[in-house]
N, C-alpha and C positions, 0 to 999 in steps of 0.2 A: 640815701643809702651810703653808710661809707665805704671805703675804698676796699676792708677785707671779707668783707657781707658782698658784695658785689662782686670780687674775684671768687670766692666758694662758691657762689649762686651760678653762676656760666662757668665752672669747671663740672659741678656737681649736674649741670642740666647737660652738659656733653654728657659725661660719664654717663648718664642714665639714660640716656636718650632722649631729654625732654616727656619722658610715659607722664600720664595721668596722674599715678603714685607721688611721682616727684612733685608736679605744680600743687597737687594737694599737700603735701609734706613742706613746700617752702611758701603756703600761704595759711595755714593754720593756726589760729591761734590760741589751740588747745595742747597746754601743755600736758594734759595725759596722755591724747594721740601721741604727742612727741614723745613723751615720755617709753610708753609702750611700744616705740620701734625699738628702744636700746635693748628690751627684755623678751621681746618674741624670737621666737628662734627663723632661721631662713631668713633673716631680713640683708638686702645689699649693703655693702661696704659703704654706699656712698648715703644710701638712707640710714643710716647711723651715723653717719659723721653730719649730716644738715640737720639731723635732730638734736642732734646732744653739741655741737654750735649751735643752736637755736635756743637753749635750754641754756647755756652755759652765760649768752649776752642778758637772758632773761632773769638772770641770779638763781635758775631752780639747779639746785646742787645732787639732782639727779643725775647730772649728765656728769656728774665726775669721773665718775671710773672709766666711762668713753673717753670723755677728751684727754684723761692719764695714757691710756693704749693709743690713743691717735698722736701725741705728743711725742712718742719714741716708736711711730711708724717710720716702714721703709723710707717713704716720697717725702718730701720736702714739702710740698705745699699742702699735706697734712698737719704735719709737724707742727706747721706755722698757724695756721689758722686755729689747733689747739689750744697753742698758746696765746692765742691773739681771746679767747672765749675764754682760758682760764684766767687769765687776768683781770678778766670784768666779773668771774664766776663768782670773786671774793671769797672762796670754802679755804680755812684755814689750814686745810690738808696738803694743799699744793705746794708750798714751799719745801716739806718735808718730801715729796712726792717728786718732786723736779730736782731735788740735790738727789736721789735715790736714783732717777734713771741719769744723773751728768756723772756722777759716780761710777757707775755700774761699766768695769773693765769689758764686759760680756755684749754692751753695748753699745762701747763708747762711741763707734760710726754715725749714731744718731743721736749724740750727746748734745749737737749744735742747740738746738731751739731748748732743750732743757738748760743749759747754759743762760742763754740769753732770758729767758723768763727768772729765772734766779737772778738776774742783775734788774731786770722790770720790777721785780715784786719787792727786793730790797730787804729781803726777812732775815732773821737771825742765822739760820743756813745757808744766804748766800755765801758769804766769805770763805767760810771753810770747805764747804763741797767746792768750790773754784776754785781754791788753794789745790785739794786735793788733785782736783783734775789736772790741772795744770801739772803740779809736781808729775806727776805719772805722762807727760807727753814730753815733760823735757829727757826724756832715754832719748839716746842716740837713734835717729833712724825710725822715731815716729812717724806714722803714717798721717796721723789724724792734727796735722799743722790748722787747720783751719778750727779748729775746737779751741786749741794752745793759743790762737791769735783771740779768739773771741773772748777766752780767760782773761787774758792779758787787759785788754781793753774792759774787760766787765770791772776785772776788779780797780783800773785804774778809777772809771765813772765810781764805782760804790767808796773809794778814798781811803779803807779802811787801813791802817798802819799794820795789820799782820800780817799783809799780803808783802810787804817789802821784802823779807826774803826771799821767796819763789820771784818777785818781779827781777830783782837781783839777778837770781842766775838764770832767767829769761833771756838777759841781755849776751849772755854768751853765745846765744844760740842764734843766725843771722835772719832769720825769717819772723822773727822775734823782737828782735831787739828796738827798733824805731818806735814799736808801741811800747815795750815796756819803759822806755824813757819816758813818753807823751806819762805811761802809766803810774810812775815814780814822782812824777813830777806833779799829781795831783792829790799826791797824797798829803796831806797837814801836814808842814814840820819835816817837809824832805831836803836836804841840803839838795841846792843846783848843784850840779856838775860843771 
């Protein structure tokens, strides 16, 4: 079991209390069962999210539209485990779907992990929805530093040379700047400083 199938499984069995429900829902290996938890109505938070992770390492691309909603959930270790299912999901919708909630001004508090899967998946959207994002945190007195840091570092890793602007005036900014050097500096064809 790796290491984020094993963190969901004992948060999701707290959460739930270890009931019946659950041990059948995390040993099942009928993908309709799982399936039909995402679409019945009344079902818990947490049996929606072990099914549609479940569905999601299994490639059935049912479970998209959950792990899209669980991916710009409140909690953080939603978030994560989202993203950690969509990116084995393979559904071609997600690159478009993860620059849409790192974009998204309304949500950017939980833009972290839509960020970071944009730098994982390496699609033709990364770059410029992380431009995006980024330009819009460098205002004075951003709140969301830790989104702006992950920018910075995503687009360093992805190398791409249209991010050198934005990394640019990153470097003005002090909570910023150390990476966007690291960040400039892996770009093809960056003069050293």
């Amino acid at each position: 079991m790796d290491e984020e199938l094993r963190s969901l499984t004992e948060r999701l069995r707290r959460e739930s209390g270890a009931t019946v429900a659950y041990e059948r829902l995390a040993r099942t290996a009928d993908h309709d069962e799982l399936a039909g938890v995402l679409t019945e109505s009344g079902q818990p938070l947490w049996a929606r999210e072990l099914a549609a992770f479940r569905l999601g390492l299994a490639g059935d691309r049912r479970a998209f539209e959950a792990l899209v909603l669980l991916l710009n959930h409140r909690d953080p270790p939603r978030c994560s485990s989202a993203a950690y299912a969509l990116t084995r999901l393979g559904d071609p919708r997600t690159a478009r779907a993860a620059a849409t909630l790192a974009t998204n001004e309304l949500r950017v508090a939980y833009a972290l992990h839509p960020v970071r899967l944009l730098v994982e998946l390496r699609a033709p959207e990364s770059v410029p929805a992380l431009i995006t994002t980024l330009r819009r945190r460098l205002r004075p007195h951003d709140p969301y530093r830790r989104v702006a840091l992950a920018c910075v570092e995503g687009l360093g890793t992805l190398g791409d040379g249209r991010a050198r602007p934005v990394l640019e005036d990153a470097l003005a900014h002090p909570v910023l700047a150390e990476a966007a050097v690291h960040a400039l500096a892996r770009i093809p064809g960056q003069r050293k400083a």
